[in-house]
N, C-alpha and C positions, 0 to 999 in steps of 0.2 A: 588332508589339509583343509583349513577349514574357511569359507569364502570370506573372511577380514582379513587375511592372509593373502588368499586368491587375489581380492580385488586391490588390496596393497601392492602385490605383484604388478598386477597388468597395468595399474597408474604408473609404477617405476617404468614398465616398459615401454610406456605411451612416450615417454620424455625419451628414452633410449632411441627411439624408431623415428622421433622426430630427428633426434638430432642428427642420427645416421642421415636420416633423407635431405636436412640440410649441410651434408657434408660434401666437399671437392671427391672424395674416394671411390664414392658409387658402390660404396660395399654395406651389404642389408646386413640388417640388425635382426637380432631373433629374440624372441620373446616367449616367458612363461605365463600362465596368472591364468584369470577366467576366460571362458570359453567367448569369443570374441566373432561374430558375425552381423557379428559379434561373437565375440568372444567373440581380418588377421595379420621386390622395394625399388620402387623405381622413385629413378629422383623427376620423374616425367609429370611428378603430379599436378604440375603448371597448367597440362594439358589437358582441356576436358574432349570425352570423347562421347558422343551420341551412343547408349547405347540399342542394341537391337530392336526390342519392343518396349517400351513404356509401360509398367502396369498402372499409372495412375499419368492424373493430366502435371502433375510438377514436374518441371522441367528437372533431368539428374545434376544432381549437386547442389543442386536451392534446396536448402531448409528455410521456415521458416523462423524467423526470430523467435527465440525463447520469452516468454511475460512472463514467468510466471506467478508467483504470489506477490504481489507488490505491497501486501502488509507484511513480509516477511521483516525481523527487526534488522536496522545496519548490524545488531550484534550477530544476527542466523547468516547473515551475508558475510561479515569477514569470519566467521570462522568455517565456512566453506572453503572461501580463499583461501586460509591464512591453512586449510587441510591440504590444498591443492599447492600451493607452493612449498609443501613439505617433499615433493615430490619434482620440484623444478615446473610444474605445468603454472601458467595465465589463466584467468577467466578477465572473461569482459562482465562491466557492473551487470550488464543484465543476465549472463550464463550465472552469476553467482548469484544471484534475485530469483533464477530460474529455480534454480538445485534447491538455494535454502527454501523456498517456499513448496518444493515438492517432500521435505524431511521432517519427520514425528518431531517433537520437543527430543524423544529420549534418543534419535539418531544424533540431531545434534548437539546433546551433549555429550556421548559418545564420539564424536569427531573433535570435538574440543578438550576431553579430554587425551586424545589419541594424541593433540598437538603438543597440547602441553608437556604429555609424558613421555613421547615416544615409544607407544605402545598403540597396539593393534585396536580397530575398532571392534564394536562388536560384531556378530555374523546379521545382526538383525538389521543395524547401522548399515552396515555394509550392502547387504541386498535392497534397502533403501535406495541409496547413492545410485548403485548399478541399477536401479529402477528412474531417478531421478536423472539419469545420464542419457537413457532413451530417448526420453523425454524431451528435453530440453538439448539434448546433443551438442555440447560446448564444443569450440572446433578440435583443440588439442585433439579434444575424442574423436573425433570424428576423423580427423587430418591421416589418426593411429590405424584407426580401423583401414580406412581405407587400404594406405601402404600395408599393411600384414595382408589383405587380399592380395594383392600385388604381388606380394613379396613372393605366396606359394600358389598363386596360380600366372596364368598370361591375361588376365582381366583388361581392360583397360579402364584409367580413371572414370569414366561415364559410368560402364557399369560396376566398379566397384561400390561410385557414388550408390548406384540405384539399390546394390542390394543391402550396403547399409540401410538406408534408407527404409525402404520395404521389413528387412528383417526387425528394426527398430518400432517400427510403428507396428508389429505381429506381438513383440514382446512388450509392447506397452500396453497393449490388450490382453495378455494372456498370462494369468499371475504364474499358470505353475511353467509354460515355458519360460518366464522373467525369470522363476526362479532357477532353473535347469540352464540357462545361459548364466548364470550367474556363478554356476557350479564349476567343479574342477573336470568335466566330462565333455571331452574333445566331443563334435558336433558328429565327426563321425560314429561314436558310439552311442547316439543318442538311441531311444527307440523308437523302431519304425515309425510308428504313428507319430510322434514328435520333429523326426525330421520328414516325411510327409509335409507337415506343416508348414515347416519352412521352405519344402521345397515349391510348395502352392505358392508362400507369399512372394517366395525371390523369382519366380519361373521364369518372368515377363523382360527379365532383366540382359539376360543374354541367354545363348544357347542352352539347351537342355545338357551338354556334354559339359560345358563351362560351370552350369548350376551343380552339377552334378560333382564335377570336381573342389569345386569350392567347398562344397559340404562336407567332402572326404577329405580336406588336407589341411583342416584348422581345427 
């Protein structure tokens, strides 16, 4: 499958796992698409929780505000939106100012074509976006990520915050893991040296047996 597909996937899922987590039922939602640590349910997630060690001085669960391109056109900006509401998700003006201003010309024409037609972007579009998501971490995404940690390990919100967090700003530095989290290849089968990496950037976030599970069960 190939990641315009993947990453259409896991936006459908992102709306999916929200809406589970805002439901009375307390029953998790499961999800397919790119590899999410991205590339993974508690409805607890009101709660933030300290986690263990801190790898950096940002308090877990603070992102910063997305800027990003603010010559990005209102046209690169709704049709960011207007790609993400194909899928049920919100951006705020500035998550959508973020995204469009992190996307080549030919992504987003490829995403505005996707709207118009109902067809897939392309895989290059696509690994854009999922590169542009890091980035800038609109909450939708961010809200998704979280709960799929949640959902298959016992994390709690702190530390799921943190190693979103952390694994996000690993893969915004690292083009060919951006593009391997972007892939269809569960984190567990990453290769050694690849999830190595991730396991350095997450390590500080909670336990070594916790890090370690999170890697193997998404």
């Amino acid at each position: 499958m190939g990641r315009a597909r993947l990453l259409a996937a896991a936006l459908a899922g992102i709306s999916l796992v929200l809406a589970a987590c805002s439901s009375d039922s307390g029953q998790a939602a499961t999800t397919s698409g790119a590899t999410t640590l991205p590339t993974t349910t508690t409805s607890s997630a009101s709660t933030t929780t300290t986690p263990t060690t801190a790898p950096s001085t940002t308090a877990p669960g603070t992102t910063t505000a997305p800027t990003g391109d603010t010559t990005a056109s209102p046209a690169a900006r709704a049709t960011v939106t207007s790609y993400f509401n194909t899928f049920q998700l919100a951006l705020t003006a500035a998550e959508a100012d973020c995204l469009a201003g992190k996307l080549a010309p030919a992504s987003l024409t490829s995403l505005e074509d996707a709207v118009a037609t109902g067809s897939e972007a392309t895989e290059a579009a696509s690994l854009d976006l999922f590169g542009g998501l890091v980035v800038c971490q609109p909450k939708s995404y961010l809200d998704s990520q979280i709960a799929l940690i949640q959902q298959n390990t016992n994390a709690t919100q702190g530390e799921a915050q943190c190693v979103i967090r952390e694994a996000n700003a690993l893969f915004a530095g690292d083009a060919a893991l951006l593009a391997l989290a972007s892939g269809d290849q569960s984190t567990r089968d990453w290769p050694p040296e690849a999830k190595e990496k991730l396991r350095s950037a997450i390590g500080g976030c909670a336990s070594a047996e916790l890090v370690n599970r999170i890697i193997e069960s998404v």
